[in-house]
C-alpha positions in Angstrom: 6.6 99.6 -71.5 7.1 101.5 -74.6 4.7 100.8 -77.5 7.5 100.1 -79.8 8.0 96.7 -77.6 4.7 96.0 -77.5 4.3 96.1 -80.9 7.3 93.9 -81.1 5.9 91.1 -78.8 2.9 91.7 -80.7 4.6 90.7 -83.8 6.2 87.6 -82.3 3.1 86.6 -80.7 1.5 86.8 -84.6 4.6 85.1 -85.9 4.1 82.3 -83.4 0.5 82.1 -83.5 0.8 81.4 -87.4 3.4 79.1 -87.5 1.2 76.9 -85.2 -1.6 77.5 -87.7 0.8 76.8 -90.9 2.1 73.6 -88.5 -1.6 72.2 -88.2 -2.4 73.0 -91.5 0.7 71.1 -92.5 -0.3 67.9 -90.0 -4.1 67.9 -91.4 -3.0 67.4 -95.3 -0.2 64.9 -94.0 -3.2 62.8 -92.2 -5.5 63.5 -95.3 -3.0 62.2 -97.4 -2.3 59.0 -95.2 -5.7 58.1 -95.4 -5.9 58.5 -99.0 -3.1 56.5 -99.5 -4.4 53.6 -97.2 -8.2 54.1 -98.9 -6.4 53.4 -102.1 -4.5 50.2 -100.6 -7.8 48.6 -99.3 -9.4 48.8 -102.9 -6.4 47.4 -104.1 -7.0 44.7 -101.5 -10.7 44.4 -102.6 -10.0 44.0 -106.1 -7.5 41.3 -105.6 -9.8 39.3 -103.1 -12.1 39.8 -105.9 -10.5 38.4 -108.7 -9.4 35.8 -106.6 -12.6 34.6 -105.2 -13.6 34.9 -109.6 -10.9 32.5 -110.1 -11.9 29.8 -107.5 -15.0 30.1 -108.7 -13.7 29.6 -112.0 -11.5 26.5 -110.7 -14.8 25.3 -109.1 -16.8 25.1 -112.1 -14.3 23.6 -114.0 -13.4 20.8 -111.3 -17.6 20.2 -111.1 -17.6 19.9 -114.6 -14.8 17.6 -114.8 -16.7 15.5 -112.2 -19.6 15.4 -114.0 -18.1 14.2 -117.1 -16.3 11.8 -115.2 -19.7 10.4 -114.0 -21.3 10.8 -117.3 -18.5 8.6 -119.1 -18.6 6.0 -116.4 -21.9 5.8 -116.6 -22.5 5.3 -120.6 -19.5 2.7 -120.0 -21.9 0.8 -117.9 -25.0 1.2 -119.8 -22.7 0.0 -123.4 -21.5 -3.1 -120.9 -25.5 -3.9 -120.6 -25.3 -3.4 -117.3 
């Protein structure tokens, strides 16, 4: 073998060498990027459970106090009746 062909295969094995570097390179942001993406989902996710579990709570408190003032009316009815 001449060294002009080895330099040549020397060359290709560099060219392919980086191209599986570039091509892992380019799989590793694609994966980083994914899980950003999905990270950013789940908050979403979290911050709608959130305002939901706020707004049972609100619907909660409200219904209670409802309640309550149905209780609290009913009673003063029965203490006005002189029962």
């Amino acid at each position: 073998m001449t060294i002009e062909t080895l330099d040549g295969m020397a060359q290709v094995l560099n060219s392919m060498e980086n191209t599986v570097k570039l091509r892992n390179q380019a799989r590793a942001e694609r994966r980083a990027e994914e899980a950003a993406q999905a990270q950013k989902d789940f908050q979403k996710k979290l911050m709608l459970a959130a305002t939901t579990e706020t707004e049972l709570d609100s619907l909660a408190s409200r219904a209670k106090g409802s309640h309550d003032a149905v209780l609290r009316d009913q009673l003063m009815g029965l203490m006005m009746a002189g029962f």
